[in-house]
N, C-alpha and C positions, 0 to 999 in steps of 0.2 A: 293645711296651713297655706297660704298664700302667696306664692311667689314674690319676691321682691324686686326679682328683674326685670327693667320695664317692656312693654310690646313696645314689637319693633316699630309699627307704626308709630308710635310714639317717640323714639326714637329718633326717625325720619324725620317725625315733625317738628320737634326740637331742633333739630339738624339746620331746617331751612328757617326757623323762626328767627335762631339767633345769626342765621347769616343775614337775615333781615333788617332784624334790630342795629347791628352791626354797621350796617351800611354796606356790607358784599354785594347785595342785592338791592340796587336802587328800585325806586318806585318806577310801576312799568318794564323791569327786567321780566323776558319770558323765562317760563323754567323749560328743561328739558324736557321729552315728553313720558307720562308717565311710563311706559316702556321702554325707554331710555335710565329710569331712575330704579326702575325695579332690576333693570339689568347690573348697575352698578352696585347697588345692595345686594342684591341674591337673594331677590324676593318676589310675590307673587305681586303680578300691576293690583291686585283688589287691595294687598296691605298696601300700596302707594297711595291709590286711590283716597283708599279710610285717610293716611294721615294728612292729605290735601285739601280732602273736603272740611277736616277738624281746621285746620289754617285758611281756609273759606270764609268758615262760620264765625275765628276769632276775629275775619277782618284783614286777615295778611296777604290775602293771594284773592283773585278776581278771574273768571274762565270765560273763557269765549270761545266762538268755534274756531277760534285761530290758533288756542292753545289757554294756556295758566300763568297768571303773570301776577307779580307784586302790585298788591294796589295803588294806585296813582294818589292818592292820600288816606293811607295805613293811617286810623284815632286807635291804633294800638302803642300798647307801653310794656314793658317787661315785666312780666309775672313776679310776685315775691319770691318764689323760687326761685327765677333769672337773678333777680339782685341779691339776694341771699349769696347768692353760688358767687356773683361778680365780687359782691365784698369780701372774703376769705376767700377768693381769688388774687386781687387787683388792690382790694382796702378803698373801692367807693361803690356805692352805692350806685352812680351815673352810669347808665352806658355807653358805650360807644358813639359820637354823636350828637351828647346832650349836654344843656350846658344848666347853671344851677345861677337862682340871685337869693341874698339875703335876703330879704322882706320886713324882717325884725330881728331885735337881736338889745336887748335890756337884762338887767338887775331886778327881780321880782320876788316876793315872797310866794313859793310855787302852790298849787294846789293842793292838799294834804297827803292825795294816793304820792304823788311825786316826792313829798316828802319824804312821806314813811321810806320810801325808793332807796332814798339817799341817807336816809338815817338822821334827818335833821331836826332840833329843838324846836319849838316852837315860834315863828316870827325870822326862822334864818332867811339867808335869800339865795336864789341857783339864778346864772344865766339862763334863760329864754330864749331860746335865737329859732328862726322860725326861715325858712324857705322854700323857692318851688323849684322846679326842672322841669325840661323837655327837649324838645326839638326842635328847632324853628319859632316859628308865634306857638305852637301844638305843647300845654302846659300840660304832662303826665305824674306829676308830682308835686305834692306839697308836705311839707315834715316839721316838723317840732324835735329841736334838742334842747337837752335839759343838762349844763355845763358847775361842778361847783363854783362859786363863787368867785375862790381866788383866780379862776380861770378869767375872769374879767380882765384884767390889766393884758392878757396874752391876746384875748381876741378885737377887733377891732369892731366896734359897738356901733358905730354910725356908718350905715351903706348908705 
């Protein structure tokens, strides 16, 4: 059966992701050097190594011979996991950082899977409200909710 504890590497990599995402580590912050961070974990530099090179590949960290540094424009966004964890954390979805606009946001008779969702007759209506997020100009989200009705008069309809 398979362990459910994550590697550590992985671990590590989460570690500096979300210091990232975060804003701890701005764009162009050098990291320590791997030998320095295996020191602080208690771990071997190859498992540092693996989880820097994974944060390479996602886009978050950039190497040169001078060392390992956050990318100077990270088009990285928080994994469903990350906002998963942030919302039954914190109760939003945004990370640290980001900021969110309406886009839409009406009184609709919704599509029938959203129906059925909600348990409604036929011809009912559900708010629609529709946004995006990110960081900067850098847009990492767009989403759809789906509000009943009487929630209209509570939310404000025209952004």
């Amino acid at each position: 059966m398979p362990s459910k504890t994550p590697k550590t590497w992985s671990v590590i990599a989460d570690h500096y992701r979300q210091r990232i995402l975060s804003g701890e580590l701005e764009p162009g912050a050098k990291l320590p050097s791997n030998k320095e961070i295996a020191g602080r974990w208690n771990v071997a530099v190859a498992t540092v190594s693996r989880a820097l090179q994974h944060l390479q590949v996602e886009g978050y960290l950039r190497t040169s011979p001078r060392g390992t540094f956050v990318a100077d424009d990270p088009r990285v966004s928080a994994s469903s996991r990350d906002r998963l964890a942030r919302v039954q954390r914190v109760k939003s979805s945004l990370m640290d950082g980001e900021t969110s606009r309406v886009t839409a946001a009406e009184l609709v008779i919704p599509p029938l899977y959203v129906a059925d969702l909600f348990d409604l007759e036929h011809g009912a209506q559900l708010v629609r409200r529709e946004y995006i997020a990110g960081r900067g100009k850098s847009r990492t989200l767009f989403a759809v909710s789906w509000y009943p009705a009487h929630f209209a008069a509570l939310l404000k309809l025209n952004s």
